[in-house]
N, C-alpha and C positions, 0 to 999 in steps of 0.2 A: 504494500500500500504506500501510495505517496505521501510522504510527509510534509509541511510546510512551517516554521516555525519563523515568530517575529518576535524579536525583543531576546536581544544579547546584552544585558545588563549583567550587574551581579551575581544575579545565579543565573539567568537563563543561556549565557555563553556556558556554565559548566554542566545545564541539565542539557542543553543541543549539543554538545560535545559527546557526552555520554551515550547519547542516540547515534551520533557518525561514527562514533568508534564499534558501535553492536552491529554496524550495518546496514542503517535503516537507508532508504532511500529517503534523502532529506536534501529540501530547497530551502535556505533559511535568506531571510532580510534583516538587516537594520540599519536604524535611522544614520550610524557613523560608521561609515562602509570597513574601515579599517579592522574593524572589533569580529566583521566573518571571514579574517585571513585566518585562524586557526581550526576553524569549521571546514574552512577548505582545503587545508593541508591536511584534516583527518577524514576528507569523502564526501562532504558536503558540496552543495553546488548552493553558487551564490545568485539567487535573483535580481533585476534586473531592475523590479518594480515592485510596490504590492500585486499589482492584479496580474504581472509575470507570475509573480509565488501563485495566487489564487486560482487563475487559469489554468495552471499546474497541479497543485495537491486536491487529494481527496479529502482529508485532514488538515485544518489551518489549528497547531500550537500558539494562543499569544500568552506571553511571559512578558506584562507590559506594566510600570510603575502604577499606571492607577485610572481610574475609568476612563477621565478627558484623553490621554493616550489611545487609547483600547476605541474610542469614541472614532479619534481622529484617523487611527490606523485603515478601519473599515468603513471611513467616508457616511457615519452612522447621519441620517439625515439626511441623504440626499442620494437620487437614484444613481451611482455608483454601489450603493450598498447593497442591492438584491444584486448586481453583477458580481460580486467577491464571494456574497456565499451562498448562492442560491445553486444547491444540488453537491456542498460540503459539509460536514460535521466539522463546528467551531470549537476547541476546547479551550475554558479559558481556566491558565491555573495560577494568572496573579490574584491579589485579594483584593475583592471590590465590597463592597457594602452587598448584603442580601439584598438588596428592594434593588438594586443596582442592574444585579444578577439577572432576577427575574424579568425587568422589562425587557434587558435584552436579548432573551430567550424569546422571549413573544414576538419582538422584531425581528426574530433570525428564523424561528419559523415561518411567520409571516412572508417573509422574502423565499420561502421554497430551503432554504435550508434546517440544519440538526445543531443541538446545543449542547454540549456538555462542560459542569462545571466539574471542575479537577486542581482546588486550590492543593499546596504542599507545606505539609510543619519537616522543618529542618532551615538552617541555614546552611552558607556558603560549602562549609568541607562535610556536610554532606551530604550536600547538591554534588560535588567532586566525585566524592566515595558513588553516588547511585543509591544510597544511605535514605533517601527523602521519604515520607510518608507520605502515601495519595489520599484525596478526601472526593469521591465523585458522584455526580449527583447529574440527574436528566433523565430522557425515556429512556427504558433499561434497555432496547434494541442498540442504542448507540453507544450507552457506556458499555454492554460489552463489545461492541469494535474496539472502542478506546482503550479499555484496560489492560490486554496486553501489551498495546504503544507503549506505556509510561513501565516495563519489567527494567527498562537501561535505566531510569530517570529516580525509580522507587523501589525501594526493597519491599513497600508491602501497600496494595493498594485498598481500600474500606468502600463499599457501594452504600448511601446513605441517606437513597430514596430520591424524592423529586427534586427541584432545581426550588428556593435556594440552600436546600439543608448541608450541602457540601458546604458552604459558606459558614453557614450556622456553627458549624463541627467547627471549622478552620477558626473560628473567632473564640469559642469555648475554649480550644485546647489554647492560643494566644493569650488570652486571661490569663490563662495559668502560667505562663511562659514566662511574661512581663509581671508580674506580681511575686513570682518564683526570686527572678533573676534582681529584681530589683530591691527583694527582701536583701538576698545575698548581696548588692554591693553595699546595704544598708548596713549589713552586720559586719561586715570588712569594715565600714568607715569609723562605727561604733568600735569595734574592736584596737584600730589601730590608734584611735585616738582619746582610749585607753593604755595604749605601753605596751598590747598584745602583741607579740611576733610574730605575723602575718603569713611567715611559712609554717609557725608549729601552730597557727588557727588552721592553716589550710588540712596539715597530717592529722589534725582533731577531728576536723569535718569529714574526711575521706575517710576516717576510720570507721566512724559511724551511722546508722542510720537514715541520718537526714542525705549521704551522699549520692549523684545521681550521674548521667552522662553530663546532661548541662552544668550541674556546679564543675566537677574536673574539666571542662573546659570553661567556663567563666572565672573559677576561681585563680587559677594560675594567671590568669588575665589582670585581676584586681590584685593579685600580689607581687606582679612585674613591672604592672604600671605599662600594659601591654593596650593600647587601645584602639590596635589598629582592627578595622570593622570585619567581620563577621556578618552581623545582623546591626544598620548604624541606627542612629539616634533619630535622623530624619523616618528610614521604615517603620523601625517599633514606635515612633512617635501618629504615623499613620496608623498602624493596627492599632492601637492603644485606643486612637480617635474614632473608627469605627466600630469598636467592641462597644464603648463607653455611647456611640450614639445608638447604636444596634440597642444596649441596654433599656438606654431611656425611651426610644423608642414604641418599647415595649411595656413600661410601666415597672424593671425590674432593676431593684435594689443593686447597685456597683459602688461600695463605696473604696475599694481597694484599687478598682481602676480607676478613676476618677481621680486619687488621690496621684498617683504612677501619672496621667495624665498630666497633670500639672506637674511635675517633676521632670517629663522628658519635653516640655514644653519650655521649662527653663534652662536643662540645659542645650538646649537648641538653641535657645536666645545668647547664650553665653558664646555659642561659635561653635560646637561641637557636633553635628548635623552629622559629617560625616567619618563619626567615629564611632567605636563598635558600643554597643547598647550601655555595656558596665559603665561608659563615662557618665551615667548617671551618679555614679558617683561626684560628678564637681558639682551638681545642685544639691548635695546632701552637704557637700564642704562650702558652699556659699551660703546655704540655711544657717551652718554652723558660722559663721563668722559673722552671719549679723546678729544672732542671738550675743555671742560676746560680744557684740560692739557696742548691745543695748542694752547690758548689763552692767 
């Protein structure tokens, strides 16, 4: 089956990598042509255009930062859009808002095409590893085409009903992610600003049961002073924003996100955008400095 994948960002260069290396027949684009030279030295062919990829694959992959992207990519709005997908299965596995989701499964049926949602928990190494966990959701006719696509991209993929529950999962399991991680650089920052020695906190933590895949890798990050991104401040500052509006949306109680929300909010404002999640920790060290300064 032809593949078609757009959006070579942060992860989506290492999950269409993953895919040219297993063999797939894959057409991939992006916006900075430069970013599908290594797509191409592993098999990939590089399109020409969007609607070269579209005219081309039976399956269009978008791995796209965030809806207005994903909007623009497929000329959403204007009849260029039944030409791109009318008689493809679209799968989208960046993270959009659920209500996001869902209208554009109605416009993509509408248009003669198939939708599947296929957001992933994991970050960057492993997006690399093929390590990713799949979340997908749409008519069950098309997630199972989809589901073997994603064996190079996902070690394990979940079918989670209609379109947008894929989303729904992907934001549940995020809650926990960013309320996890950001306890931990909470307790690094509490700890070390206590006299704690931040390597025998770390061989404390890993002894015990609170330790997990993500703390041995976030922790080693908060005790190097390591904060080059993984998952940055700008992304989880977007998932953060959709969970928390996803919540209230709904009428249901987030006071842990909400709180995280405002936290990676500042340190974004601080300049940190593009560093990995833990620099949450410099809005925990600027709370603290003005408490002492008001004191």
């Amino acid at each position: 089956m032809k593949l078609g994948f757009i959006g070579l960002g942060h992860m989506g260069s290492a999950m269409a990598l993953n895919l040219a290396r297993a063999g797939a027949d894959l057409l991939v684009w992006n916006r900075s042509a430069e970013k599908c030279r290594p797509l191409q030295e592993a098999g990939a062919r590089v399109a020409a255009s969007i609607r070269a990829l579209c005219g081309e694959a039976e399956v269009i992959i978008l791995m796209l930062a965030n809806s207005e992207a994903t909007d623009d990519v497929l000329m959403r709005g204007s009849a260029g859009f039944g030409e791109l997908v009318r008689g493809r299965i679209v799968v989208q596995m960046g993270t959009t808002s659920p209500a996001y989701s869902s209208g554009l499964e109605a416009d993509i049926v509408a248009a003669g095409g198939r939708y599947v949602e296929a957001p992933v928990s994991g970050s960057r190494k492993p997006a690399e590893a093929g390590q990713l966990v799949g979340m997908l959701a749409g008519d069950p006719a098309a997630v199972e085409i989809v589901r073997p696509l994603l064996a190079p991209m996902c070690a394990q993929t979940f079918v989670c009903g209609p379109v947008p529950q894929a989303l729904v999962m992907k934001l549940s399991v995020n809650l926990f992610l960013i309320t996890m991680v950001t306890g931990l650089a909470e307790a690094a920052h509490f700890a070390e600003r206590q006299g704690v020695d931040l390597k025998l906190f770390r061989e404390v933590l890993d002894a015990g049961p609170m330790a997990s895949s993500v703390s041995k890798v976030k922790l080693p990050k908060l005790v190097d002073k390591d904060f080059s991104a993984q998952a940055s401040i700008t992304d989880v500052f977007m998932n953060n924003r959709l969970v928390a509006e996803a919540a209230q949306a709904a009428g249901i109680a987030s006071p842990l996100i909400e709180t995280c929300r405002a936290l990676y909010a500042e340190t974004e404002a601080l300049g940190h955008g593009k560093l990995d999640m833990v620099a949450v920790i410099a809005a925990l060290a600027e709370r603290t400095a003005q408490r002492k300064g008001a004191s």
